[in-house]
Each structure stands twice: as C-alpha cells, then as structure tokens.
DRENVO-910662 format. One record per residue: x negated, y negated, z negated of N, C-alpha, C in turn. Coordinates in nm, 4 decimals. Example, Ala and Ser with C-alpha at 12.3 -4.5 7.8 and 13.67 -1.06 7.14 Angstrom:
2
SITE       nX       nY       nZ      caX      caY      caZ       cX       cY       cZ
SITE  -1.3190   0.5690  -0.7800  -1.2300   0.4500  -0.7800  -1.3200   0.3300  -0.7800
SITE  -1.2850   0.2250  -0.7080  -1.3670   0.1060  -0.7140  -1.2900  -0.0030  -0.7870
# end
This chain:
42
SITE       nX       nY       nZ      caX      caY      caZ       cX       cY       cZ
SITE  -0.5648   3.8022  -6.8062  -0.5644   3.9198  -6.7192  -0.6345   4.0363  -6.7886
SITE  -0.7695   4.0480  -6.8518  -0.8296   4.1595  -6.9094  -0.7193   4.1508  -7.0424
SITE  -0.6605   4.0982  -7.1036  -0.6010   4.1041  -7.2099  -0.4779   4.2566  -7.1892
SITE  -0.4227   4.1609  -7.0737  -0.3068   4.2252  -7.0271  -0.3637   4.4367  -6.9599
SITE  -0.4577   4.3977  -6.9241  -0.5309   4.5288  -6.8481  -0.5299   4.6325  -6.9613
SITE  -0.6090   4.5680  -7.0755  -0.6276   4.6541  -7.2535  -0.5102   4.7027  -7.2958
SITE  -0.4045   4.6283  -7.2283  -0.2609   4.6495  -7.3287  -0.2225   4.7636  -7.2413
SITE  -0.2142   4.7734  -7.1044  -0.1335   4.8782  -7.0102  -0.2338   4.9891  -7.0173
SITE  -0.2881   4.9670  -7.0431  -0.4551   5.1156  -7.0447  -0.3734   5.1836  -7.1652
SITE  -0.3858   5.1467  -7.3072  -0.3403   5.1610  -7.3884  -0.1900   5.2284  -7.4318
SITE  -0.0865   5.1806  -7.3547   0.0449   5.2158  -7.3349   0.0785   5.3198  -7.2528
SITE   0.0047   5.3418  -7.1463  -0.0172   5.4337  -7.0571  -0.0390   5.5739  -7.0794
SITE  -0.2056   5.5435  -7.1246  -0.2523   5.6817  -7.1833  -0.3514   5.7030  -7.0387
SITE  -0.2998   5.6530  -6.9587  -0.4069   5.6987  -6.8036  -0.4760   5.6065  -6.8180
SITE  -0.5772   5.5594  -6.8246  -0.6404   5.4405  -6.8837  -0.7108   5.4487  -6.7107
SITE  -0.8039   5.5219  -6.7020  -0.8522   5.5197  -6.5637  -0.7964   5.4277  -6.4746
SITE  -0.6696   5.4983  -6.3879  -0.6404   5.4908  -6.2686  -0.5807   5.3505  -6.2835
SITE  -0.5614   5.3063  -6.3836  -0.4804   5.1527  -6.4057  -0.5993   5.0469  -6.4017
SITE  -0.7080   5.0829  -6.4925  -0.7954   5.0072  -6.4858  -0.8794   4.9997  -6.3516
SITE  -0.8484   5.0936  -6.2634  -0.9738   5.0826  -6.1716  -0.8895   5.0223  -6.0751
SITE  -0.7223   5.0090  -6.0975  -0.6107   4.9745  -6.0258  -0.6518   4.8068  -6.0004
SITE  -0.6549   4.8075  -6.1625  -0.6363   4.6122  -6.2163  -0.8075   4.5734  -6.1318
SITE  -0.9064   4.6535  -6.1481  -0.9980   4.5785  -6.0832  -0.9682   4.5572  -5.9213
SITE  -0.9976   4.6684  -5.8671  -0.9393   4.5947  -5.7291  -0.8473   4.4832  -5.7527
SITE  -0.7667   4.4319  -5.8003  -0.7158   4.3170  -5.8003  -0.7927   4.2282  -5.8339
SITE  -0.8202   4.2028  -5.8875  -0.9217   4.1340  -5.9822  -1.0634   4.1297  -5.8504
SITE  -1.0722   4.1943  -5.8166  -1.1994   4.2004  -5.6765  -1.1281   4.1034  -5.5440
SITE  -0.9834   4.1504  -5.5198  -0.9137   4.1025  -5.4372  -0.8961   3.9359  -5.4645
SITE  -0.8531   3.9164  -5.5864  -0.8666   3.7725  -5.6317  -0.9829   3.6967  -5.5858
SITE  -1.0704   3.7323  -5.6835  -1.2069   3.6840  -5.6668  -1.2308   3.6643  -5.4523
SITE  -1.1831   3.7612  -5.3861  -1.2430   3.7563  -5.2544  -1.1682   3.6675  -5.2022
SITE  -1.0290   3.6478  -5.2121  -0.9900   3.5411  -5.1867  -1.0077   3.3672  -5.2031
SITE  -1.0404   3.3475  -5.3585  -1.1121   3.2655  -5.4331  -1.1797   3.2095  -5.3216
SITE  -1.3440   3.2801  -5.3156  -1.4421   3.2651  -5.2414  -1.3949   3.2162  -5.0762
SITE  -1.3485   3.3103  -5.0020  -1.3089   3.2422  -4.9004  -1.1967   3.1520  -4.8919
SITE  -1.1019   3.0799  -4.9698  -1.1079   2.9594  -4.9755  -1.1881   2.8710  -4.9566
SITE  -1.2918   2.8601  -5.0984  -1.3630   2.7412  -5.1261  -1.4431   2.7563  -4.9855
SITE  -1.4939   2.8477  -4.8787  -1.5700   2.8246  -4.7659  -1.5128   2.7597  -4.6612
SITE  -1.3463   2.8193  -4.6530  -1.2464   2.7283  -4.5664  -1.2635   2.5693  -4.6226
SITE  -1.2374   2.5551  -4.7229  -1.2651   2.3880  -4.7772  -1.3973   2.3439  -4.7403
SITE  -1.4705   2.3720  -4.7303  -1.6049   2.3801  -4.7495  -1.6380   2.3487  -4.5906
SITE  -1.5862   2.4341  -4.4592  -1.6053   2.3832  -4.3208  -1.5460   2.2844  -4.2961
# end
C-alpha cells in the first residue's frame, strides 16, 4: 500500500491531495481492523 501511494504521488504531480486521500484510507482500514478484533473479542 505505501509502495503503491509513492508511485501515484509521483505520477500525479499533486502529491498532496492523493496522499492525504490514501491516508484516510489507510485510517479507515486500520478503524475497521480494530473494531473487528473487539466484535471477536465480545
């Protein structure tokens, strides 16, 4: 995933708005992640 993030920043030229794009995902992942393992977890 950061691999892929370096490459579209790069190709782009807007490096910003993509990267701050890919984190929210990357935040969104992660939040999901987490509330899983708590659903498993009750």
């Amino acid at each position: 995933m950061v691999s892929n993030t370096s490459v579209s920043c790069a190709r782009n030229g807007n490096g910003k708005k993509i990267w701050l794009f890919d984190i929210d995902i990357v935040i969104d992942l992660f939040s999901v992640k987490i509330e899983a393992k708590q659903a498993l977890a009750a």
